[in-house]
N, CA and C atoms as an extended XYZ file, in Angstrom:
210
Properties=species:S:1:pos:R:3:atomname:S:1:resname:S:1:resid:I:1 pbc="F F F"
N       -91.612     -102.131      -16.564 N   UNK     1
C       -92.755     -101.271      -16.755 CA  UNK     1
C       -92.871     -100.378      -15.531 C   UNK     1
N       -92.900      -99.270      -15.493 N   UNK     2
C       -93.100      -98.219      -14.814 CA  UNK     2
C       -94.313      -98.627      -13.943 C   UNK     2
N       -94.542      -98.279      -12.882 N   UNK     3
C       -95.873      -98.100      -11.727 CA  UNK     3
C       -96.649      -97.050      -12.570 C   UNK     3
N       -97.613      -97.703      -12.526 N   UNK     4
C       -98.982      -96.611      -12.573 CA  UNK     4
C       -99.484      -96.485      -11.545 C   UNK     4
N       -99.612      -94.946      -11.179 N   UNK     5
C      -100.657      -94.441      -10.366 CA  UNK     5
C      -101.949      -94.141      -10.525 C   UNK     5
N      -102.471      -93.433       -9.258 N   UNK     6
C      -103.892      -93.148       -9.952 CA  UNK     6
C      -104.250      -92.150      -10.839 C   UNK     6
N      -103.332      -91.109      -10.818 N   UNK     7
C      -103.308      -90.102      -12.241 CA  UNK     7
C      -103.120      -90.750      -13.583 C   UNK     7
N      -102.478      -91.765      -13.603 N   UNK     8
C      -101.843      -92.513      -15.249 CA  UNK     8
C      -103.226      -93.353      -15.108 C   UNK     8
N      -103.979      -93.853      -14.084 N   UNK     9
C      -104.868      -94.720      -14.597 CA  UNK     9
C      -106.530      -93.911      -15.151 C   UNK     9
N      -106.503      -92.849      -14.555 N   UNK    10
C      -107.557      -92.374      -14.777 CA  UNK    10
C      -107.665      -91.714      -16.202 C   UNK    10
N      -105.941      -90.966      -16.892 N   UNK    11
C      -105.739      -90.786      -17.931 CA  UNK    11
C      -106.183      -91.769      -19.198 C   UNK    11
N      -105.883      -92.983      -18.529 N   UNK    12
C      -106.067      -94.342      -19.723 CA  UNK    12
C      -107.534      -94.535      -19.809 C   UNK    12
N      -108.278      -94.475      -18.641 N   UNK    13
C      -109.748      -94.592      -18.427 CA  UNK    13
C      -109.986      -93.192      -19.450 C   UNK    13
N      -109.806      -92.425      -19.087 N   UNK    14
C      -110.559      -91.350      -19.918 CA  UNK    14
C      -110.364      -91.232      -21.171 C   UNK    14
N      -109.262      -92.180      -22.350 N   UNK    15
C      -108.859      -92.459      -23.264 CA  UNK    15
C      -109.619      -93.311      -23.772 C   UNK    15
N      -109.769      -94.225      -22.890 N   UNK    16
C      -110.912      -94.869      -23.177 CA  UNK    16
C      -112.030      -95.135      -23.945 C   UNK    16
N      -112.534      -94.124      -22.582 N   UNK    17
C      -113.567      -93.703      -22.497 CA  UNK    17
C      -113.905      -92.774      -24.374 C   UNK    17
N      -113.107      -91.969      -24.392 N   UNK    18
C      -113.500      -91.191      -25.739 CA  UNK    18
C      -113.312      -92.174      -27.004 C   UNK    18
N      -112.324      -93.470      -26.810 N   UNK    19
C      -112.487      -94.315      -28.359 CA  UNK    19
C      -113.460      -94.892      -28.571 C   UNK    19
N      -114.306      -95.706      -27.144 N   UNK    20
C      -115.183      -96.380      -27.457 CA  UNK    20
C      -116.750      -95.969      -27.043 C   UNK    20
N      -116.505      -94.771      -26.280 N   UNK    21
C      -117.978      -94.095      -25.936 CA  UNK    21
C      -118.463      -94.785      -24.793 C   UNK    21
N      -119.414      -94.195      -23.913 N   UNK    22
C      -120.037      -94.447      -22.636 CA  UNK    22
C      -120.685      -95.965      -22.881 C   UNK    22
N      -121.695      -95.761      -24.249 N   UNK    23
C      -122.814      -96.577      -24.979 CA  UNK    23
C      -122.062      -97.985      -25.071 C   UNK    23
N      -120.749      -97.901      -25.515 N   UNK    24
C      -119.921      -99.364      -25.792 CA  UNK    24
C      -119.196      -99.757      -24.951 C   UNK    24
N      -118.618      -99.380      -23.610 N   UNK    25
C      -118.219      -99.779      -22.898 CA  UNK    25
C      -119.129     -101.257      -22.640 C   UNK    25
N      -120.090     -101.062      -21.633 N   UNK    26
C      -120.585     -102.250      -20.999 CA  UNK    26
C      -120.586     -103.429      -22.177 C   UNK    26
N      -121.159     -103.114      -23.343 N   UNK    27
C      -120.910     -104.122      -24.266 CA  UNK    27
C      -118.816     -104.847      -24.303 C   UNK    27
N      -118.262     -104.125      -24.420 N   UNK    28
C      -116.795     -104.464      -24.350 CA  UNK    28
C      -116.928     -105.286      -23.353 C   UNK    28
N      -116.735     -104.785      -22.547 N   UNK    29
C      -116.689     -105.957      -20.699 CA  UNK    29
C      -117.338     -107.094      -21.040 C   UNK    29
N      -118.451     -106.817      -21.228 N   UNK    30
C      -119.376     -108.263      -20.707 CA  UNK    30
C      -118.710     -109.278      -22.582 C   UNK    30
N      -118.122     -108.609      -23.495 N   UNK    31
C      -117.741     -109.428      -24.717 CA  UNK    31
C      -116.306     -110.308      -23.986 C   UNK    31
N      -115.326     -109.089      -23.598 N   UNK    32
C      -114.316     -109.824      -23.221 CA  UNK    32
C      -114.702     -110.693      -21.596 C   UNK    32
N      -115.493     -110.231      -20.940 N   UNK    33
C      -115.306     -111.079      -19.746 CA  UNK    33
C      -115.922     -112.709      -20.253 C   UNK    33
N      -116.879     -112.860      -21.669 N   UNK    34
C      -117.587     -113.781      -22.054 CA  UNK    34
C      -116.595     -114.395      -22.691 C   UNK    34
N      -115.550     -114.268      -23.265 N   UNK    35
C      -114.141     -114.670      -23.922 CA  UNK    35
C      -113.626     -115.012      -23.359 C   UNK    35
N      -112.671     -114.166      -21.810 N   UNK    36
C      -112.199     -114.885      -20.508 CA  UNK    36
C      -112.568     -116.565      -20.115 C   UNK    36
N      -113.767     -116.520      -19.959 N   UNK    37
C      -114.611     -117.245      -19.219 CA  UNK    37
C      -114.816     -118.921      -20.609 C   UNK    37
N      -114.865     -118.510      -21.419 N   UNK    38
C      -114.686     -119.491      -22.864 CA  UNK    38
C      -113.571     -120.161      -22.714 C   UNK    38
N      -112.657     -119.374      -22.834 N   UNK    39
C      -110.760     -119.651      -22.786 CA  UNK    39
C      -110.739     -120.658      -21.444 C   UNK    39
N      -111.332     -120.375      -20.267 N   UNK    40
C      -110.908     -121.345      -18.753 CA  UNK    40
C      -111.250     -122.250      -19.030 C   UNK    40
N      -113.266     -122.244      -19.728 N   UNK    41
C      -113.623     -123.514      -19.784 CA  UNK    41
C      -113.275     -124.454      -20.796 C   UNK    41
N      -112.058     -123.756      -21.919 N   UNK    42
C      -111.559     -124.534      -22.514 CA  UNK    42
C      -110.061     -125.309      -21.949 C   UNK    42
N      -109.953     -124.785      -21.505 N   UNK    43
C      -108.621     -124.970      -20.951 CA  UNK    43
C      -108.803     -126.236      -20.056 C   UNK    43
N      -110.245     -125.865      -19.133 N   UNK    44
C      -110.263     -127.040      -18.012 CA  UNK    44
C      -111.019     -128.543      -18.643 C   UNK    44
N      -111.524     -127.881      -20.119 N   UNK    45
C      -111.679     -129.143      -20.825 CA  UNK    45
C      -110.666     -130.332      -21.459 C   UNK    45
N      -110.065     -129.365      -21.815 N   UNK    46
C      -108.481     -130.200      -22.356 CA  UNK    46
C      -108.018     -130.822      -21.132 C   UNK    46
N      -107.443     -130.244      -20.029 N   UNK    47
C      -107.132     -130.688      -19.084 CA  UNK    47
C      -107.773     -132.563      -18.292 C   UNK    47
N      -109.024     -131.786      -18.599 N   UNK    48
C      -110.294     -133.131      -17.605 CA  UNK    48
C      -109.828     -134.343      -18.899 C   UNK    48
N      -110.167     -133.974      -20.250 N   UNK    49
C      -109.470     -135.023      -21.478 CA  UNK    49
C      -108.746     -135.716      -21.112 C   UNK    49
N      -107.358     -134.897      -20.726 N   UNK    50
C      -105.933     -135.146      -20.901 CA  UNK    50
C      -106.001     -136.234      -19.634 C   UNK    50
N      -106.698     -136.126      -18.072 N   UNK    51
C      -106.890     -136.914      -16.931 CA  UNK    51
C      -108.102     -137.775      -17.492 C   UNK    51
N      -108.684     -138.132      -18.176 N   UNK    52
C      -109.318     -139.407      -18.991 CA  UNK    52
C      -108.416     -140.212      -19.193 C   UNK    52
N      -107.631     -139.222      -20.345 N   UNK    53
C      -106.565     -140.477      -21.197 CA  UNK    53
C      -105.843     -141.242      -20.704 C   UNK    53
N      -105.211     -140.399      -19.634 N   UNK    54
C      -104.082     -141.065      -18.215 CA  UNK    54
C      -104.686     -142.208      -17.631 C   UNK    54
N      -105.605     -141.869      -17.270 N   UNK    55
C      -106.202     -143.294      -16.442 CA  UNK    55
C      -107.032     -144.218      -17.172 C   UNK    55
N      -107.227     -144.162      -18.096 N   UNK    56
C      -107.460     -144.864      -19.181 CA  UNK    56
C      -106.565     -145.841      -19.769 C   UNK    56
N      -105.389     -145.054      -19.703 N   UNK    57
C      -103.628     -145.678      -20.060 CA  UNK    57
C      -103.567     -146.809      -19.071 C   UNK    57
N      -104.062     -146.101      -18.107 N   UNK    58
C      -102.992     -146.772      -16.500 CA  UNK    58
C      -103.902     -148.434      -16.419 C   UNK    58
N      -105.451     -148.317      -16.423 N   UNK    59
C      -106.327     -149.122      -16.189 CA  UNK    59
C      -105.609     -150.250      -17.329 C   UNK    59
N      -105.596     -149.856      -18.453 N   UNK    60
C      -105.748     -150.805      -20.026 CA  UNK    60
C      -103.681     -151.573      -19.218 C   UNK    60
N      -103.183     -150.435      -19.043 N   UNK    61
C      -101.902     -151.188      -18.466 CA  UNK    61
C      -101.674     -152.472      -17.425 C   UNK    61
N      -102.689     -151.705      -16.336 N   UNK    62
C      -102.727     -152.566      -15.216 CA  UNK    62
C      -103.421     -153.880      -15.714 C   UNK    62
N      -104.117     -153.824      -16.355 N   UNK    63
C      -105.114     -155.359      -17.037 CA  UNK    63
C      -103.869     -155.955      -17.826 C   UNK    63
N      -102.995     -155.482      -18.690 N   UNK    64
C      -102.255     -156.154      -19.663 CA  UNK    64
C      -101.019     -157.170      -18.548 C   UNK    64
N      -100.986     -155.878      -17.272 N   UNK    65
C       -99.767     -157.135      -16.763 CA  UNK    65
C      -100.810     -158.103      -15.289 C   UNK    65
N      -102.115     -157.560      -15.535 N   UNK    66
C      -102.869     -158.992      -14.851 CA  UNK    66
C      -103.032     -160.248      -15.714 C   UNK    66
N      -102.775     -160.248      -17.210 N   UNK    67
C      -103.353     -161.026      -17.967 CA  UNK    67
C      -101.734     -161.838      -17.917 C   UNK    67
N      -100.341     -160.960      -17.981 N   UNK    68
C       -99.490     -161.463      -18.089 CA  UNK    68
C       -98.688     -162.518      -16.677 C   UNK    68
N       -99.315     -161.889      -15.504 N   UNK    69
C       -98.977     -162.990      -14.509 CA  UNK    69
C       -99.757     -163.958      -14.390 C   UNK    69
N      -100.920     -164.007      -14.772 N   UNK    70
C      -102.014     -164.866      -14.632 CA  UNK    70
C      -101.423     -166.533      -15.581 C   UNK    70
């Protein structure tokens, strides 16, 4: 992908600018930054799950071979 400068970026801004109007911008941002922000905290939910299950595993393991030396 080619470098954009600040002439190519201001072009895209002003492209923009005419599809979605002055009025819909701020609505866009604050929709996708509210989407962004959905997506992490899903992500870091699965994640925190996924470190439940693990030590959940490990605990139920560690008991099975206390029961077995015992």
């Amino acid at each position: 992908m080619p470098n954009l400068g600040a002439p190519e970026l201001i072009i895209i801004a002003l492209v923009i600018l005419l599809l979605f109007g002055a009025t819909r911008l701020p609505k866009l941002g604050k929709s996708m930054g509210q989407s962004i922000r959905g997506f992490k905290q899903g992500l870091n939910e699965d994640t925190d799950d996924e470190i439940v299950d693990v030590k959940r595993d490990a605990t139920a393991e560690s008991k099975d071979e206390d029961v077995k030396v015992s």
